[in-house]
C-alpha positions as CSV (number, residue, x, y, z in Angstrom):
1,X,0.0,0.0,0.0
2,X,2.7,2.7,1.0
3,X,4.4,1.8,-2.4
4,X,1.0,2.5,-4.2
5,X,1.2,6.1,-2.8
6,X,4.1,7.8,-4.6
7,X,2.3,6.6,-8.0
8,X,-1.1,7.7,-6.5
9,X,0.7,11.2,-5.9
10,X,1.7,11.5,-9.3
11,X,-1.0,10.4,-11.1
12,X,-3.6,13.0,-8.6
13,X,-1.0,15.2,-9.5
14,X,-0.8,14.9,-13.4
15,X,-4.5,14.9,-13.3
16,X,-4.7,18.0,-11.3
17,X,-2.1,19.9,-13.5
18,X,-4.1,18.7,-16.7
19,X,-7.5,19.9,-15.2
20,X,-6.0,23.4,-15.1
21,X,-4.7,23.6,-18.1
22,X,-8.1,22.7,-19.4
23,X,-9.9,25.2,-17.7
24,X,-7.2,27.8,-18.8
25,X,-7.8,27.3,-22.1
26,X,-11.8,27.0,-21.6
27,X,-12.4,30.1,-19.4
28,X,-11.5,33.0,-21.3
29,X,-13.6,31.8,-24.5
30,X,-15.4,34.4,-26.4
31,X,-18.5,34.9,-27.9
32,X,-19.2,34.4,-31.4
33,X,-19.2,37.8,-32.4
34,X,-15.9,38.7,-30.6
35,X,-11.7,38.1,-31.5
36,X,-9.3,38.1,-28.9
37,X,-5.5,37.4,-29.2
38,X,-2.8,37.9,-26.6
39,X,1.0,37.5,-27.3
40,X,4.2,38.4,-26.3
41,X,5.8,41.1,-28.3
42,X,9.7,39.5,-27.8
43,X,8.9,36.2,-29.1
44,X,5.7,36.3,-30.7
45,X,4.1,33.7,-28.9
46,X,0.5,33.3,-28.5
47,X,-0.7,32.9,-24.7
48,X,-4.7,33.1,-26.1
49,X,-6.0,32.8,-29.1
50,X,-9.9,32.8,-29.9
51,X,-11.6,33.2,-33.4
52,X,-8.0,35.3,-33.9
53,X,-7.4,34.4,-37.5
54,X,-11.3,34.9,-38.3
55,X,-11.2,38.0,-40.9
56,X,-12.3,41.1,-39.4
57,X,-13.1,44.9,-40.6
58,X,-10.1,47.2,-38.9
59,X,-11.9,50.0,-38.8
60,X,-9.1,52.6,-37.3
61,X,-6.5,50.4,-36.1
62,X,-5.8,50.7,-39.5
63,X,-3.8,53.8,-38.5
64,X,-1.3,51.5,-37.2
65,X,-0.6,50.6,-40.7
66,X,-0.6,54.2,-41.8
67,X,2.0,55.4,-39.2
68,X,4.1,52.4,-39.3
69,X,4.5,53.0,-43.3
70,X,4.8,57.1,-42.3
71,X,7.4,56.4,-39.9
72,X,9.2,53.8,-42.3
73,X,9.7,56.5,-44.6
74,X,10.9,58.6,-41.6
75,X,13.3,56.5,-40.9
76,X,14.4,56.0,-44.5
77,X,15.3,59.5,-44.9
78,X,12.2,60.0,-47.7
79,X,10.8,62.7,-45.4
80,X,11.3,64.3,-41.8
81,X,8.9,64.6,-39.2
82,X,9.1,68.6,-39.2
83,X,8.2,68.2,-43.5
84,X,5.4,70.2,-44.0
85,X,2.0,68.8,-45.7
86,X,-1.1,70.3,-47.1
87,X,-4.4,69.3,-46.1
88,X,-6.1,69.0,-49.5
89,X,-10.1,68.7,-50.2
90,X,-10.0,65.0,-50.1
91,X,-9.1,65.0,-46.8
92,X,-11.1,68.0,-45.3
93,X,-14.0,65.9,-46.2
94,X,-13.6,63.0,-44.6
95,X,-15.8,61.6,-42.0
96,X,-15.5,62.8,-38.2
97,X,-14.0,61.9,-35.9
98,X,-11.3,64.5,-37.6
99,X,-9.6,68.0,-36.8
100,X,-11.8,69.7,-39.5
101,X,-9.2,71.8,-40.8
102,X,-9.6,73.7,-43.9
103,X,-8.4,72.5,-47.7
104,X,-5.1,74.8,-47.4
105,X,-4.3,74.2,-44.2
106,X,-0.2,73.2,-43.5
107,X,0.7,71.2,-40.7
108,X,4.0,69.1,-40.0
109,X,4.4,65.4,-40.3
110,X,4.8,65.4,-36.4
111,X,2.0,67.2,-35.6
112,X,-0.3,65.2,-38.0
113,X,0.7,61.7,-36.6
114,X,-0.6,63.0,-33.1
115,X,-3.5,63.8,-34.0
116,X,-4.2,60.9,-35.9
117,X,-2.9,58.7,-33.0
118,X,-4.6,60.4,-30.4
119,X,-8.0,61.3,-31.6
120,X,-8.5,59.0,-34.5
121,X,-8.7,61.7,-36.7
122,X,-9.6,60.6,-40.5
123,X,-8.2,64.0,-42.0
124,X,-4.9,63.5,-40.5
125,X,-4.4,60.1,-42.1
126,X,-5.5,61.1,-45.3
127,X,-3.2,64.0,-45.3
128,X,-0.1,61.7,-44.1
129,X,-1.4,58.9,-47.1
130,X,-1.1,62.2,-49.7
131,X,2.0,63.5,-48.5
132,X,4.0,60.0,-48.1
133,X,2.1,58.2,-51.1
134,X,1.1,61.0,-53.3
135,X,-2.7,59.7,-53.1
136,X,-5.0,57.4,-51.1
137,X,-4.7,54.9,-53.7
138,X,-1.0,55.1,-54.0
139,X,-0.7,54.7,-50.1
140,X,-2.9,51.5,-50.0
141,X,-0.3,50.1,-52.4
142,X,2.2,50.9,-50.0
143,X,0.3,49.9,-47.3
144,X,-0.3,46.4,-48.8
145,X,2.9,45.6,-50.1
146,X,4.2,46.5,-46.2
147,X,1.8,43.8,-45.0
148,X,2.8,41.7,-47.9
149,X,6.4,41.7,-46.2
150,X,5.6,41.4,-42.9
151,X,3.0,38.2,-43.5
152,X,-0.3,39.5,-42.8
153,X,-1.4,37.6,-45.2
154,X,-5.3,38.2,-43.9
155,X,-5.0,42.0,-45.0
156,X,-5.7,43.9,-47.3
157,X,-6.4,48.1,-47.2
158,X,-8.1,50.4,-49.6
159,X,-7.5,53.5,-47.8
160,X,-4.9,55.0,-44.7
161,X,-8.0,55.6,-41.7
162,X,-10.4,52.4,-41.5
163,X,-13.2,54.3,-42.7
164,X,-15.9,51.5,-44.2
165,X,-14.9,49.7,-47.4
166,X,-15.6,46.0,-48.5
167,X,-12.0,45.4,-49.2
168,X,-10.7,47.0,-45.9
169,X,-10.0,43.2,-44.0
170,X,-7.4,42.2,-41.2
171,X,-7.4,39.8,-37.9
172,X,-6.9,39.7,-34.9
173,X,-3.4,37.4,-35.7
174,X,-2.2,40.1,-38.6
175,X,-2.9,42.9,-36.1
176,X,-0.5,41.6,-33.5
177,X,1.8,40.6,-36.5
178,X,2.1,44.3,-37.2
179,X,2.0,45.5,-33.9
180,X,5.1,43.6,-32.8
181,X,6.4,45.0,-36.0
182,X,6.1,48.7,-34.8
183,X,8.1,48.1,-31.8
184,X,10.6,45.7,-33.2
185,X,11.2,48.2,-36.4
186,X,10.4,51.8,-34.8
187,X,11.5,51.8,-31.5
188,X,12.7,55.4,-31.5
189,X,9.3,56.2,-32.5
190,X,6.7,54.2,-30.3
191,X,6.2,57.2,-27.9
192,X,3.5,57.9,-30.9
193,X,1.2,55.0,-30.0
194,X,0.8,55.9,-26.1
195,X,0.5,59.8,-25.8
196,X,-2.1,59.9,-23.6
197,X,-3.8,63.6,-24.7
198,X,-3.3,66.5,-26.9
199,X,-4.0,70.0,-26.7
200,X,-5.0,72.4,-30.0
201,X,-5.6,75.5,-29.1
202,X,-8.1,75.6,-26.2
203,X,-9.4,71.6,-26.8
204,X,-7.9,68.9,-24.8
205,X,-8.4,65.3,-26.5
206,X,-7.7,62.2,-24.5
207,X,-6.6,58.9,-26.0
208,X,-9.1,57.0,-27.2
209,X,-7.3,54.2,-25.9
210,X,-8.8,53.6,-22.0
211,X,-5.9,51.6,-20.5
212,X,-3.3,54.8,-21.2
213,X,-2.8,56.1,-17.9
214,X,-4.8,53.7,-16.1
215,X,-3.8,50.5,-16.4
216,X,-0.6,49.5,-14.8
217,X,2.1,49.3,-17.5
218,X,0.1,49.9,-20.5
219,X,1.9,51.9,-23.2
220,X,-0.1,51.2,-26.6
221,X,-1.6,50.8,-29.2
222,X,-4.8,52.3,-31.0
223,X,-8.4,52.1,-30.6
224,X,-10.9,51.7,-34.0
225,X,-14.8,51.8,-34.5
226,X,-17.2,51.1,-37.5
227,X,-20.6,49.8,-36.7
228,X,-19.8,46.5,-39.0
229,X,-16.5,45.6,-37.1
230,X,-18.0,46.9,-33.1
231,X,-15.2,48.5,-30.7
232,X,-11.8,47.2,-31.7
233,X,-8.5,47.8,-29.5
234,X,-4.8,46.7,-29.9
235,X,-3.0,47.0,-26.8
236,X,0.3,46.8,-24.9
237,X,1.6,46.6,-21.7
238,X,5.3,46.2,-20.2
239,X,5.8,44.6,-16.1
240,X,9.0,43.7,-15.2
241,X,10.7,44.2,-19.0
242,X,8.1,41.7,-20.1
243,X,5.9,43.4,-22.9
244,X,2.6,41.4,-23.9
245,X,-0.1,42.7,-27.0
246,X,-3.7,42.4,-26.6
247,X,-5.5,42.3,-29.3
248,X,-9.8,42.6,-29.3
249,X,-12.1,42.9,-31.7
250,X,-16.0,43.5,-31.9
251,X,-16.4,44.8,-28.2
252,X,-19.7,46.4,-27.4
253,X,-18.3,49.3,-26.2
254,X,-15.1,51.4,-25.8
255,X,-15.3,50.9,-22.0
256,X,-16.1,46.9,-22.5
257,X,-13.0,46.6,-25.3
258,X,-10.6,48.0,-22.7
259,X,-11.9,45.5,-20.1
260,X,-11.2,42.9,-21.7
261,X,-8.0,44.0,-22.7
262,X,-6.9,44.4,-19.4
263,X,-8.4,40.9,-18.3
264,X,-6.3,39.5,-21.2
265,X,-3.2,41.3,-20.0
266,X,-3.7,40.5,-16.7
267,X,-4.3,36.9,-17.0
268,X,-0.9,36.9,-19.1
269,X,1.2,38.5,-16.3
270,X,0.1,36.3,-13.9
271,X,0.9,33.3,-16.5
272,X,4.5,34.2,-16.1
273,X,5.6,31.3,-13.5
274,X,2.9,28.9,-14.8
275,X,3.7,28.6,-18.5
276,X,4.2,24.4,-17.8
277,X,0.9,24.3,-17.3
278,X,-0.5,25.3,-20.5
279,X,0.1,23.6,-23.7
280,X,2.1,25.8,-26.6
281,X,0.1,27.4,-28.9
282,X,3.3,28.4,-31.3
283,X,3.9,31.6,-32.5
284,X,1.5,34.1,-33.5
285,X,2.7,34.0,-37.3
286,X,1.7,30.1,-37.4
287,X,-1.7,30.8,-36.5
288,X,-3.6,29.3,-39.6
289,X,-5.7,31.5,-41.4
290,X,-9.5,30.7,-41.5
291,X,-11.1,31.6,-45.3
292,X,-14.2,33.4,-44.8
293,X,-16.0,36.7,-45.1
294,X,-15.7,39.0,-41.6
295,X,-18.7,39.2,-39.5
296,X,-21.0,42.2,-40.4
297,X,-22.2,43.7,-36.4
298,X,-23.8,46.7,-38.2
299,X,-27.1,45.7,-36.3
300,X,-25.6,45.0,-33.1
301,X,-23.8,48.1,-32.8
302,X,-25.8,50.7,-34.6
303,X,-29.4,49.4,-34.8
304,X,-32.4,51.0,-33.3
305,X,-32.2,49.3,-30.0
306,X,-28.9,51.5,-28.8
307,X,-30.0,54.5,-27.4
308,X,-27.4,56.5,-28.7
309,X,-25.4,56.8,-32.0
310,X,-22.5,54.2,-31.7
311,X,-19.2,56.6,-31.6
312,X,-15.1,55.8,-30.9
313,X,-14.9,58.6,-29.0
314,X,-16.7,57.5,-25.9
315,X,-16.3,60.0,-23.4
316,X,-12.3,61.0,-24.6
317,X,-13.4,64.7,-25.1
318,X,-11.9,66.5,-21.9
319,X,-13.1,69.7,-20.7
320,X,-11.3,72.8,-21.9
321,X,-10.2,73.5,-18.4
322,X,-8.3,70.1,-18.3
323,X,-10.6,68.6,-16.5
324,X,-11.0,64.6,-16.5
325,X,-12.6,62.2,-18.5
326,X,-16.4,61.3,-18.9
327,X,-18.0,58.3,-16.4
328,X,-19.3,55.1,-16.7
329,X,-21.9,55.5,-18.4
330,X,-21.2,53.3,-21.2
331,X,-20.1,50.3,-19.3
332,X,-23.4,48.5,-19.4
333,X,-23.6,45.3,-17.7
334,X,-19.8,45.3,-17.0
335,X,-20.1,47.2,-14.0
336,X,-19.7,43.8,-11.9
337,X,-17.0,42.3,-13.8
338,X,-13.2,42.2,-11.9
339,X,-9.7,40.7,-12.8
340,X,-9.1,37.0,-12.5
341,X,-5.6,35.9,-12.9
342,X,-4.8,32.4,-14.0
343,X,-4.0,29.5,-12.1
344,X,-4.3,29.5,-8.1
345,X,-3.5,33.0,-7.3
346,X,-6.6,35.0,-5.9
347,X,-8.5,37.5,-7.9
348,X,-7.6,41.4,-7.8
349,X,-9.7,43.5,-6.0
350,X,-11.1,45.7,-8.5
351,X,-13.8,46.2,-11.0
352,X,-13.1,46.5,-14.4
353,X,-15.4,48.8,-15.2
354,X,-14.5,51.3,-12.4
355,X,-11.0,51.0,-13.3
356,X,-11.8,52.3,-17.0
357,X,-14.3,54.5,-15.7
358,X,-11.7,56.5,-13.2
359,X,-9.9,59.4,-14.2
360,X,-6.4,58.7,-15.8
361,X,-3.3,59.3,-14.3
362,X,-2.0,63.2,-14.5
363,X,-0.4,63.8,-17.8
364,X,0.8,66.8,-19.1
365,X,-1.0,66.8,-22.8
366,X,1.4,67.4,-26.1
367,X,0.7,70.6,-27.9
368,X,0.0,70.1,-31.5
369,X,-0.6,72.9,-33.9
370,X,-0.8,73.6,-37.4
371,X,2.1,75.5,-39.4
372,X,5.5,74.6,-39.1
373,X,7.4,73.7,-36.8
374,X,8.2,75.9,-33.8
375,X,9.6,76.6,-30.6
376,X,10.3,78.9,-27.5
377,X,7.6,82.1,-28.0
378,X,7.1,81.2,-31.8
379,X,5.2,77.7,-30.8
380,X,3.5,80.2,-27.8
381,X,2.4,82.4,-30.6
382,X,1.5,79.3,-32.8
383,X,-0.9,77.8,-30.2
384,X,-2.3,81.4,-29.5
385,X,-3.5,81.5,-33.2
386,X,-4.8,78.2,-33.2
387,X,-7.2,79.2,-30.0
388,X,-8.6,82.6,-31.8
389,X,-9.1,80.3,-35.0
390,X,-10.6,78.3,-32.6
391,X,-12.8,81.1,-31.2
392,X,-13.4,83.0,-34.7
393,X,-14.9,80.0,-36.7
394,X,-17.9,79.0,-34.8
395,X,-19.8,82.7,-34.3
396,X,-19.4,82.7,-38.5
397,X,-21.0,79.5,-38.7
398,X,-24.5,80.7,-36.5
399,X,-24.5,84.2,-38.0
400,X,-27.9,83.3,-39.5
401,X,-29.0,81.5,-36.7
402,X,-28.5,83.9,-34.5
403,X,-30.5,86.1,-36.7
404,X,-33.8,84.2,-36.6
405,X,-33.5,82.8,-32.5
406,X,-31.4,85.7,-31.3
407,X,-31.2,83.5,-27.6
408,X,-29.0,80.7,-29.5
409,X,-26.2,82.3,-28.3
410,X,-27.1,82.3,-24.7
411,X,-27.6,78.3,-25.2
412,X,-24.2,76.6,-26.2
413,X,-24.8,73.5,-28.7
414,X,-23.0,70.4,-27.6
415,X,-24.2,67.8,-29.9
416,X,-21.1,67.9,-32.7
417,X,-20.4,64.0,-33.0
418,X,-16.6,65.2,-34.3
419,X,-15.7,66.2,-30.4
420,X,-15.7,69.7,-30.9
421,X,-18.8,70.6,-28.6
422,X,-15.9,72.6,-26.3
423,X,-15.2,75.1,-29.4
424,X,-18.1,76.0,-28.9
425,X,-17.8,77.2,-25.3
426,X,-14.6,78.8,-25.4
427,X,-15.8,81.6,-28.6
428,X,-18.8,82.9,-26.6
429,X,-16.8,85.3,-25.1
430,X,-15.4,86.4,-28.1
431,X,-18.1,88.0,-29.8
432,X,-17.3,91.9,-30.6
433,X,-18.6,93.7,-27.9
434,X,-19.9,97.1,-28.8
435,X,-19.3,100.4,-27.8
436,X,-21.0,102.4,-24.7
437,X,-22.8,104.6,-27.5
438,X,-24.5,101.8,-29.8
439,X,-25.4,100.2,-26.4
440,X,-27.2,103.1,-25.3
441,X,-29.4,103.4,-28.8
442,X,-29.8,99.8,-28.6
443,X,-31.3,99.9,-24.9
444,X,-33.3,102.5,-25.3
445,X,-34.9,101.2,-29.0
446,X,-35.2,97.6,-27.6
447,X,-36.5,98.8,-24.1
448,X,-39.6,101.0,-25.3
449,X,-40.3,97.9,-27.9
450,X,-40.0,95.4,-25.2
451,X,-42.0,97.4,-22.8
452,X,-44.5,98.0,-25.1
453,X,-44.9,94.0,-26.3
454,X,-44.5,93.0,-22.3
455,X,-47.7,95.0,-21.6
456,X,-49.7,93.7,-24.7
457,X,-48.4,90.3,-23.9
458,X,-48.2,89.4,-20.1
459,X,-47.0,85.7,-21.2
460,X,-44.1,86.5,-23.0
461,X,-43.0,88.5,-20.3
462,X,-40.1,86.4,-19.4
463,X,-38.8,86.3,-22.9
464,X,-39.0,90.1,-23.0
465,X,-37.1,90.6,-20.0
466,X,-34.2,88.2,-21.0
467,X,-34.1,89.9,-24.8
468,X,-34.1,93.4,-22.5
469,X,-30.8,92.2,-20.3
470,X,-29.3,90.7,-23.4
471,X,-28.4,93.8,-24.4
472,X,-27.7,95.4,-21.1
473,X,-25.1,92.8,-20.4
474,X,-23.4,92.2,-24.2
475,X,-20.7,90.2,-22.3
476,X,-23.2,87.0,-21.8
477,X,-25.3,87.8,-24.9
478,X,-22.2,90.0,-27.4
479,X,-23.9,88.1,-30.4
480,X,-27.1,90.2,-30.1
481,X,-25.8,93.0,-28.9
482,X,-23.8,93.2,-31.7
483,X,-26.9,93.5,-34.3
484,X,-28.8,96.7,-32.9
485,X,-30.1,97.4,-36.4
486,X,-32.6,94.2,-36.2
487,X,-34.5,94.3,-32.4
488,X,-37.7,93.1,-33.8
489,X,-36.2,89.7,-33.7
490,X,-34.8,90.3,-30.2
491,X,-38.6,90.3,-29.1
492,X,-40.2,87.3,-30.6
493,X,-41.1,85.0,-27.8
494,X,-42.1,82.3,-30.5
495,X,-38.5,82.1,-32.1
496,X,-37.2,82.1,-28.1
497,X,-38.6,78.4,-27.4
498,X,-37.2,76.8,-30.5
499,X,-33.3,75.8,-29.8
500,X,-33.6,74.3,-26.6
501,X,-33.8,70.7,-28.1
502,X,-31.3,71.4,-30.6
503,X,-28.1,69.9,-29.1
């Protein structure tokens, strides 16, 4: 009997050890309409791979592609990062989310690949794709023949930003093929795929990207969303000089891609001393391909049942004072989940969800601007401009508004799906104020008018009296102030209770 024991260990033991590898590798499964990959970016091997080589619509992690063949040429000598380029009327009218400059507009190389980075923005890509490729078309080429050489062979690209096209295709297994690319290749430029905000002019933009400056080690990629492909994320982390890639695809939400992102780099850090365990799954390049057409989540993502338009920016708009991201309010029914690491250790003591939801770390946000390159007072002066552009374009754009409903001005729109609802709040102010004379005519016409139409019409009493201190105080109402030779429309209490549903 005692001799039977030593086998009876080992085989209780063998079993034991198989039991968890089994339910390592059955755990973390994901649903149908999901692609999850995690790898480490030394060695390329895969620690997780579900429905990974399954082809999938990019959306913008395509702008890994874009900066990764930008940078190449960088690096090359083709162009610098201080070259100048042109935004053209191609790429002014791309779809948000985008800067919205105007055709005409110069900005450096530097400057674009921030923005594009850091707030997605489908302008900036085209204008790095014209100025690196000579065309959209030209730059897919290049784009293609990159991932030709690097053995994405699940990829192909038909423009530089991920916006929708039937031939725009990758997986989750090319995706971490080309991420481990970017940091084995352009190591002097990586800083590019984890700046955690931006500032033009008066806007602060946050990285779309929610584990930047929350969760611990995390120091890439890029974020993408198209209502066929659902929220997609590539992301790194480094603990300990060990550096794993996530990769997710067809989240329900920005919040829910970077949970699970975390969860998958979590469970790979704590995989670290129990590697034995699991069986090898190779390298990510031998992951074998699967032929068929990428999963269309159109419906899920953008049909009737959301209550709001499906967007990638997901709360990343900060306030103009620098004040910190949105909430929770997209995490849906992830507010419960928390961080299991593998094997025996004990779960972390956090939720997911709050994690993502909480404010990110302090950061000083890089300055980006348009013209070239500059320093000291110049860049000073150069961000200045930037701001009173800022301020001066959005009065021009409500000059007739303002005409009809004269109170639009006092009620700030904040509806713009581009994330530029803050322009608007910072050019109120800016209005041309007049001078202590045309305020006086413009009191005392509007004042007899208003006091006449109060006392005719006791129920638009309230309106009159706000049109009346309007233009008393031109400082919260410098839009109508500005216009004394049309008061008639300062006292129409019908055109008064229009804009309030308008943002």
């Amino acid at each position: 009997m005692h001799a039977l024991r030593p086998l009876l260990r080992k085989s209780l033991f063998n079993l034991f050890a198989a039991g968890l590898a089994c339910a390592a590798l059955l755990a973390p499964c994901a649903a149908s309409a999901e692609a999850l990959l995690l790898i480490e970016a030394d060695s390329g091997k895969v620690l997780q791979a579900d429905n990974a080589t399954i082809p999938w619509y990019p959306a913008s992690v395509t702008k890994i592609m874009t900066a990764y063949v930008t940078l190449k040429a960088v690096k090359d000598g083709r162009l610098t990062l201080d070259t100048l380029l042109t935004v053209s009327p191609t790429a002014a009218s791309q779809s948000p989310s985008k800067m919205g400059f105007r055709p005409g507009t110069q900005l450096t190389v530097d400057n674009a690949l921030k923005m594009m980075m850091v707030k997605s923005a489908n302008d900036m890509a085209v204008v790095l794709a014209e100025g690196v490729g000579g065309s959209i078309d030209g730059f897919s080429a290049m784009m293609n023949d990159t991932a030709k050489k690097l053995g994405m062979t699940q990829t192909s690209y038909v423009n530089p930003n991920g916006l929708p096209a039937d031939g725009q295709i990758t997986s989750a297994r090319d995706l971490g093929i080309l991420a481990r690319a970017f940091l084995r290749d352009l190591p002097e430029y990586e800083y590019f795929a984890h700046i955690p905000a931006i500032r033009f002019g008066k806007r602060v933009t946050g990285n779309f990207n929610k584990l930047i400056g929350r969760y611990p080690g995390a120091d890439g990629f890029k974020t993408g969303f198209i209502c066929a492909s659902g929220y997609n994320l590539v992301a790194s982390a480094t603990r300990n000089g060990r550096r794993l890639i996530a990769v997710v695809l067809g989240a329900s939400s920005g919040t829910a891609r970077a949970v699970k992102a975390a969860q998958l780099l979590e469970r790979g850090f704590a995989q670290d001393n129990l590697t034995w365990l699991r069986p090898s799954l190779g390298t990510v390049d031998n992951l074998v391909p699967v032929d068929a057409s990428p999963p269309n989540l159109r419906d899920e993502m953008c049909g009737p049942h959301r209550k709001r338009p499906a967007s990638d920016d997901d709360d990343a708009l900060i306030a103009a004072n620098g004040g910190a991201t949105g909430s929770a309010s997209a995490t849906g029914g992830e507010a419960q989940v928390t961080f299991f690491t593998a094997g025996l250790q004990p779960p972390l003591m956090m939720k997911a969800s709050e994690l993502m939801a909480s404010a990110p770390a302090a950061a000083e946000p890089v300055l980006v601007y348009t013209g070239p390159t500059r320093t000291g007072t110049a860049l000073i002066a150069a961000v200045a401009a930037d701001a009173d552009q800022q301020a001066a374009s959005k009065p021009r754009g409500k000059k007739s508004r303002v005409a009809k409903k004269p109170d639009a001005a006092d009620k700030p729109k904040d509806g713009n799906k581009d994330g530029h609802k803050d322009a608007g709040k910072d050019t109120k102010t800016a209005a041309v104020k007049p001078d202590a004379k045309s305020e006086a005519k413009s009191a005392a016409k509007s004042s007899a008018k208003s006091d006449a139409k109060t006392a005719a019409k006791p129920a638009g009493s309230k309106q009159a009296a706000t049109k009346h201190d309007a233009v008393a105080k031109p400082a919260a109402g410098g839009d109508q102030a500005a216009k004394p030779a049309k008061p008639k429309a300062a006292t129409k209490p019908a055109a008064a209770a229009k804009p309030a549903n308008n943002s």
